[in-house]
C-alpha positions in Angstrom: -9.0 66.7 -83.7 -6.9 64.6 -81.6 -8.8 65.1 -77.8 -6.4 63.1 -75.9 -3.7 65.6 -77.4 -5.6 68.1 -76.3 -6.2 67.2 -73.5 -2.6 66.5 -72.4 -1.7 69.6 -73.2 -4.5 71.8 -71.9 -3.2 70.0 -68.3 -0.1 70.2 -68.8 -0.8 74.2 -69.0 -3.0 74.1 -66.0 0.1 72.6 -64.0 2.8 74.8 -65.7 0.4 77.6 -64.5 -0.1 76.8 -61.1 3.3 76.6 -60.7 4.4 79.4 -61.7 8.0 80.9 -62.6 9.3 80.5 -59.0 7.4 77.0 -58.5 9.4 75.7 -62.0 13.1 77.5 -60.3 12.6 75.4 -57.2 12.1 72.4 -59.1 15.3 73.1 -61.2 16.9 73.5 -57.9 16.0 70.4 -56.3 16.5 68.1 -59.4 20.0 69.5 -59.4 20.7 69.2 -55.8 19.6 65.5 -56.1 21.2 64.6 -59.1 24.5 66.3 -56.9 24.0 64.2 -53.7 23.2 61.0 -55.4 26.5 61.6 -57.2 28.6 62.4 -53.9 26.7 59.3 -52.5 28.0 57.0 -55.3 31.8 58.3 -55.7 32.6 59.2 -51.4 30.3 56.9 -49.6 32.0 54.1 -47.6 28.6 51.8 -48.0 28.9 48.3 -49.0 26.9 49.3 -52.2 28.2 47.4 -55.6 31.6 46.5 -56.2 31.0 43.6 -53.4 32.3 40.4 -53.7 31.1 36.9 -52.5 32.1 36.2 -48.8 34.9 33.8 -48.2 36.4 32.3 -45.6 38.3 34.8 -43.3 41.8 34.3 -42.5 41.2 33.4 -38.8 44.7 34.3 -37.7 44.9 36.7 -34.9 46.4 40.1 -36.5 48.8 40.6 -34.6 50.2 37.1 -34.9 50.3 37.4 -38.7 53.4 39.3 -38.7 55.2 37.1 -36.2 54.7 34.3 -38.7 55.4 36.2 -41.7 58.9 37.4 -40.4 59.8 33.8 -38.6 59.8 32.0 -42.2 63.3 30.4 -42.7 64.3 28.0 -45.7 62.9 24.3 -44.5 59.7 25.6 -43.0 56.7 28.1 -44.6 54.8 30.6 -42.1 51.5 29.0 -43.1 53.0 25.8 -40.8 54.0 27.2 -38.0 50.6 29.3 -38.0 48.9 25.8 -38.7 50.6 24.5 -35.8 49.3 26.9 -33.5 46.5 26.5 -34.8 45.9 23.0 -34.1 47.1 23.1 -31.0 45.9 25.6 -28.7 43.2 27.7 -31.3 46.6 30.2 -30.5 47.0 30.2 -27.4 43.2 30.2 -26.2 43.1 26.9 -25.6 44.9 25.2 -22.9 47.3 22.7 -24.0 46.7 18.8 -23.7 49.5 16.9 -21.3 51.9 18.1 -18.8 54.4 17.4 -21.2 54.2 20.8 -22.7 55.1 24.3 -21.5 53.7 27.8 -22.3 50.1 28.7 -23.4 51.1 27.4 -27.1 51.7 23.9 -26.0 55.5 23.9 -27.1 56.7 19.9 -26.1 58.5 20.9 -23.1 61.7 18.7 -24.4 62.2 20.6 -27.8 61.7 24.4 -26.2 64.6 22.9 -23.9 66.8 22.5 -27.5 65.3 25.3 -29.7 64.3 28.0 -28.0 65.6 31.6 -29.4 64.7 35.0 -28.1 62.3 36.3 -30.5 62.3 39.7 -30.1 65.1 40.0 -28.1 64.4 41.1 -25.1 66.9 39.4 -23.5 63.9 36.8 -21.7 63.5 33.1 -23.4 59.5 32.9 -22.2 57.6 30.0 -23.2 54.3 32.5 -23.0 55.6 34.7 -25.2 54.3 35.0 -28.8 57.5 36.2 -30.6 59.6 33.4 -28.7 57.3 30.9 -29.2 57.2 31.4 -33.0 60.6 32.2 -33.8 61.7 28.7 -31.5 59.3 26.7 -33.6 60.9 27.6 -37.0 64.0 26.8 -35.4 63.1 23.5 -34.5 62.0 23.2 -38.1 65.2 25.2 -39.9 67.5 22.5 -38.1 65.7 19.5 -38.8 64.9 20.7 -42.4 66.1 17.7 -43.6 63.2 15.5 -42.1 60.3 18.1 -41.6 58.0 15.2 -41.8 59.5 13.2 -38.8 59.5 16.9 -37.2 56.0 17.2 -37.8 55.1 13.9 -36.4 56.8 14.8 -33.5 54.9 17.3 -33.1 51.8 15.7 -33.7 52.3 12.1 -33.0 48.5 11.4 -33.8 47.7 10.8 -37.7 44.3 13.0 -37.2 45.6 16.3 -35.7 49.0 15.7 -38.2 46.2 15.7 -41.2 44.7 19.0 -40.2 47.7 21.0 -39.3 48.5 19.9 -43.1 45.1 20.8 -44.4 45.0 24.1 -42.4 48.7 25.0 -44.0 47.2 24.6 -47.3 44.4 26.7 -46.6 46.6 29.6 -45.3 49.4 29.5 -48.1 46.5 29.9 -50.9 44.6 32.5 -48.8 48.0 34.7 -48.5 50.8 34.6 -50.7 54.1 35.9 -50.3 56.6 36.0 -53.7 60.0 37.3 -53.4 59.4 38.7 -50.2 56.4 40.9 -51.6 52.8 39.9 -49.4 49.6 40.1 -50.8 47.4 43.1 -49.2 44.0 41.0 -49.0 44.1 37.8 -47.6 41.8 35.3 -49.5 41.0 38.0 -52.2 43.6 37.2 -54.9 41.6 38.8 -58.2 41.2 42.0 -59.5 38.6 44.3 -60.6 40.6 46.7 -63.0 44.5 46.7 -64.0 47.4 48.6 -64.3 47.2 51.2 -67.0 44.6 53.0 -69.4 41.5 52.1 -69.2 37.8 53.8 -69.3 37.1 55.8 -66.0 34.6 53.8 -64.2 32.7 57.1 -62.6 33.1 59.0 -65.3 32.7 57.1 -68.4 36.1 58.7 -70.3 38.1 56.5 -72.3 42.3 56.8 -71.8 42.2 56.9 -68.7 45.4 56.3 -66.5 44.9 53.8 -64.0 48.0 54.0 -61.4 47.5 50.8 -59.7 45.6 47.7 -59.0 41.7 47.6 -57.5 40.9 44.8 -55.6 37.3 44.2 -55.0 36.5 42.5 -51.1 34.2 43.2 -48.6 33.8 46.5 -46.4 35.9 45.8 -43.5 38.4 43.2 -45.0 41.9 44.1 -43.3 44.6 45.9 -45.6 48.1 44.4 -44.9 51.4 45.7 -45.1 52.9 44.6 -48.5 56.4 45.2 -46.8 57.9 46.4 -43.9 58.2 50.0 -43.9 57.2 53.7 -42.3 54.5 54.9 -42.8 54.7 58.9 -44.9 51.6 59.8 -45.3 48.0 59.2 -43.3 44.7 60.9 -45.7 41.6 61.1 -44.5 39.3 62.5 -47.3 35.8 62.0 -48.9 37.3 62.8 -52.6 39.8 61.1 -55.1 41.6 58.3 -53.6 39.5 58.7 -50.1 41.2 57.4 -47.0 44.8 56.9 -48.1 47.8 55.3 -46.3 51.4 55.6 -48.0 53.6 53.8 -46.4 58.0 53.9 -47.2 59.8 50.7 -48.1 63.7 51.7 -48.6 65.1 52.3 -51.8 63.0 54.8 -53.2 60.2 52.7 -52.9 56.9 53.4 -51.8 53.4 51.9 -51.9 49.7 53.5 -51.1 46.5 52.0 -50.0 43.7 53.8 -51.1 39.6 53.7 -50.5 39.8 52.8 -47.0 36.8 52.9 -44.6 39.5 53.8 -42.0 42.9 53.6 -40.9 44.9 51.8 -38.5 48.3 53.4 -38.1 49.8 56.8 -37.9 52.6 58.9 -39.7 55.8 58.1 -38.9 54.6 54.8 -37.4 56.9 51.8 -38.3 54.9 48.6 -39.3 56.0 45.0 -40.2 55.4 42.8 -43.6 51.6 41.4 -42.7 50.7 44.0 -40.2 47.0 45.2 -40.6 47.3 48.8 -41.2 44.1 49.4 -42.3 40.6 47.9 -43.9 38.7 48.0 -47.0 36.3 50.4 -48.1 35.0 52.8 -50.7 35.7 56.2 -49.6 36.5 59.0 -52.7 35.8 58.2 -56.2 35.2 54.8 -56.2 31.9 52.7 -57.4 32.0 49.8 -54.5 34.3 48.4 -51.9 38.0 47.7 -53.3 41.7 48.2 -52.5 43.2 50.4 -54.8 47.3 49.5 -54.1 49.7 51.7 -56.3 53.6 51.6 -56.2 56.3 53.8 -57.0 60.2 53.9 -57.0 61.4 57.1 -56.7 58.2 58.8 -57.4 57.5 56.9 -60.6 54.5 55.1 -60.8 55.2 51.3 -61.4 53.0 48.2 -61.4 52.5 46.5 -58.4 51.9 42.9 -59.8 55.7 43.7 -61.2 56.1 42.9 -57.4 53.5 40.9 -56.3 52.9 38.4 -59.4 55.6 39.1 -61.9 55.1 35.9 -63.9 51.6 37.0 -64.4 51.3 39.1 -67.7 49.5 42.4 -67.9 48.6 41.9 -64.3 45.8 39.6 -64.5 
């Protein structure tokens, strides 16, 4: 006779009686409750749990400068350099400029806002203080002296050491953010992807042939979502199911594109927005396994691929 066989099951009696009938229900009960909030707590929590990517350097360009930038790129002179600039100079604006030879908090050379100043947003006001102006002058400057950006530059920036980092700071903003065909990438500095356009197995769910109608791309909790293109937005979800926290936003054309898994949201319906504007930031509300962009696009309510858009010489979207 096997006594440790026995054994075990002479206690496992003992406990199966003590229990009881109702005692084994409950237990039922709370193993299924658990196995239920474990599972809300993986596909709708907006927690920073898997799906996380290593930090990188943030794009330390005030938000609502970005834009600004974005919109004042003319042929001769790339937004990354005028943000650079301003940059370098005056840490935008919250540094006071060197030399009474400047005007305005961004340090514009008082000589060359004399010749190049524009009205920005067009208020009617030319105002050395004022962002728009400022921004939209300096790519002026640059537009008509295209032809010799590098003596431009160096009158800018006459010594060699601040001409070297507005140079290196330019290169680290056009490979943080890029902009192709007038189409802007959603995540600054985040430029991978953690699942494709197309079929593929459900990550929650574990089914195979499943349609994927967009891009995911993975970042950190918190990471601001911008505006691929200017637009209005149609549609503001908040939601703890399917694509969680949702922003659609109208681009002319019959084109629209959607930002989904967002801890929150920064705009509202009917709210126009510029190319670069932070309308929102990553998260991993709904049915999602860890913090990630999901960005879809359709023309005329056809689902399309945005890296048709965003990187069309990339194939498959990769």
């Amino acid at each position: 006779m096997d006594v440790k066989a026995l054994a075990k099951r002479r206690l496992f009696g003992w406990v199966m009686g003590s229990i009881g009938g109702l005692g084994l229900a409950l237990l039922a009960l709370f193993g299924l409750l658990l196995v239920v909030v474990l599972g809300m707590f993986v596909s709708s929590s907006d927690s920073s749990l898997g799906g996380n990517v290593p930090g990188q350097e943030a794009l330390d360009i005030p938000p609502a400068l970005l834009p600004l930038y974005i919109r004042a790129e003319h042929e001769g002179v790339a937004w990354s350099r005028l943000a650079a600039i301003h940059r370098v100079s005056t840490n935008f604006g919250l540094e006071k400029p060197e030399g009474s030879h400047t005007v305005g908090v961004f340090g514009f050379p008082r000589v060359l806002w004399q010749a190049y100043r524009v009205d920005g947003d067009g208020d009617g006001k030319l105002d050395p203080d004022n962002p728009a102006d400022v921004i939209f002058s300096l790519a002026n400057y640059f537009r008509l002296v295209s032809d010799e950006a590098d003596a431009a530059l160096v009158q800018l920036f006459p010594d060699l050491v601040e001409r070297e980092m507005v140079i290196a700071k330019e290169r680290e903003y056009a490979a943080m953010l890029v902009i192709h065909s007038g189409w802007l990438w959603p995540l600054a500095g985040y430029p991978g992807l953690s699942s494709a356009y197309g079929y593929r197995v459900d990550p929650v769910t574990g089914a195979p042939g499943t349609f994927h109608d967009g891009i995911d791309i993975p970042a950190p909790r918190g990471t601001p979502v911008l505006a691929i293109q200017d637009g209005t937005v149609v549609q503001v979800v908040k939601s703890s199911s399917g694509y969680g926290n949702l922003i659609r936003l109208e681009h002319g054309g019959g084109i629209e594109s959607f930002y989904a898994h967002l801890t929150d949201i920064g705009v509202k319906k009917q709210q126009t927005v510029q190319r670069g504007e932070v309308i929102g930031w990553v998260g991993n509300t709904g049915k999602s396994t860890g913090p990630h962009l999901h960005l879809g696009m359709t023309q005329n309510g056809q689902s399309f691929n945005p890296m048709l858009f965003l990187r069309p010489e990339t194939e498959g979207g990769l």
